[in-house]
C-alpha positions in Angstrom: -15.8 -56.1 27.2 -19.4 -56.8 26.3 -20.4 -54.2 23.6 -23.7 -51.6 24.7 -26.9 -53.2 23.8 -25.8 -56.7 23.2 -27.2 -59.7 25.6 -24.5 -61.9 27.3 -24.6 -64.8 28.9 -21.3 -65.6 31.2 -20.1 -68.5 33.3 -19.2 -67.4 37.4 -15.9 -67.6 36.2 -16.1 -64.4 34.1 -18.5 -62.5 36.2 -15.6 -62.2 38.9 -13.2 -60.5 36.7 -15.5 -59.1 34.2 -18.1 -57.7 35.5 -17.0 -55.5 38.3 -20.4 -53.9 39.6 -21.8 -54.4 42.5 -25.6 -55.3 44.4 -25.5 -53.8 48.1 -22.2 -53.5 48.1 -21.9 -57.1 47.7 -20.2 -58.2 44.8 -22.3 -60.4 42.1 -20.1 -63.7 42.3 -20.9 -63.8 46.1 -24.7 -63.6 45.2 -23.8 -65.9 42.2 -22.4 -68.7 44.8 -24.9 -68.3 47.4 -27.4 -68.9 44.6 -25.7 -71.9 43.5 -25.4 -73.4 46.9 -29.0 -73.7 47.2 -30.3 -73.8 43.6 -27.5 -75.3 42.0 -27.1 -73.8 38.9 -27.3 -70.4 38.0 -27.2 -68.6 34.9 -26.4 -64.7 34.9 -28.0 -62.6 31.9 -26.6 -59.0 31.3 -27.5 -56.3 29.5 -24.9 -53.7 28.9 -27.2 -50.3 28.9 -25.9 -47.6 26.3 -26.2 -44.8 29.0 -25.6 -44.9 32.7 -26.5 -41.7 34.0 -28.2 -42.1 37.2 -31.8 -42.1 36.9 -32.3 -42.0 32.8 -34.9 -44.0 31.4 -34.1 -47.5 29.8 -33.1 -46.9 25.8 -35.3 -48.7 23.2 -32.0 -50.9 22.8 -32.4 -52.0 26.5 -35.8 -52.5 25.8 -35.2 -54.7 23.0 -32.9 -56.7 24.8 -35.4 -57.4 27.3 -38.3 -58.7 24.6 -35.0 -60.6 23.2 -34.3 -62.3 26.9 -38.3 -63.0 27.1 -38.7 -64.3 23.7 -35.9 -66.8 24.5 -37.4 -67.8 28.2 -40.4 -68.4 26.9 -39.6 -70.6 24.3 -37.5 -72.6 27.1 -34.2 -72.0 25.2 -30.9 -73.1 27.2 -28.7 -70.1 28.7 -26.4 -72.9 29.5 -25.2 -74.1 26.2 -24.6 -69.9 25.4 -22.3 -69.4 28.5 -18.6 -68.9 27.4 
């Protein structure tokens, strides 16, 4: 399990088994293969939130993580060669 706070990049593999949440009641590997049938590849960030309580405000972790995910798009870096 991916520790609170900590940004984790996963291959469609391990988002069908580990990551058990759901979009619309649509599981994320179906959105996950639908968006590799028409974009080809796909690479899935995560950010596990310290809290979960509906409605509560992102932490400054979270927020951290998402400068962290920014820094690293903006500077081009490759998802791919961090997927496990």
């Amino acid at each position: 399990m991916q520790a609170k706070d900590q940004v984790a990049v996963t291959v469609e593999a391990g988002v069908a088994t580990n990551m058990l949440f759901t979009a619309h009641s649509l599981p994320i590997s179906f959105l996950l293969k639908e968006l590799k049938s028409c974009c080809g590849s796909v690479v899935f960030l995560g950010i596990q939130p310290p809290q979960l309580e509906f409605m509560s405000p992102p932490t400054p972790a979270v927020h951290e993580a998402v400068e962290k995910i920014y820094g690293m798009l903006k500077a081009r870096s490759d998802f791919t060669a961090s997927a496990s």
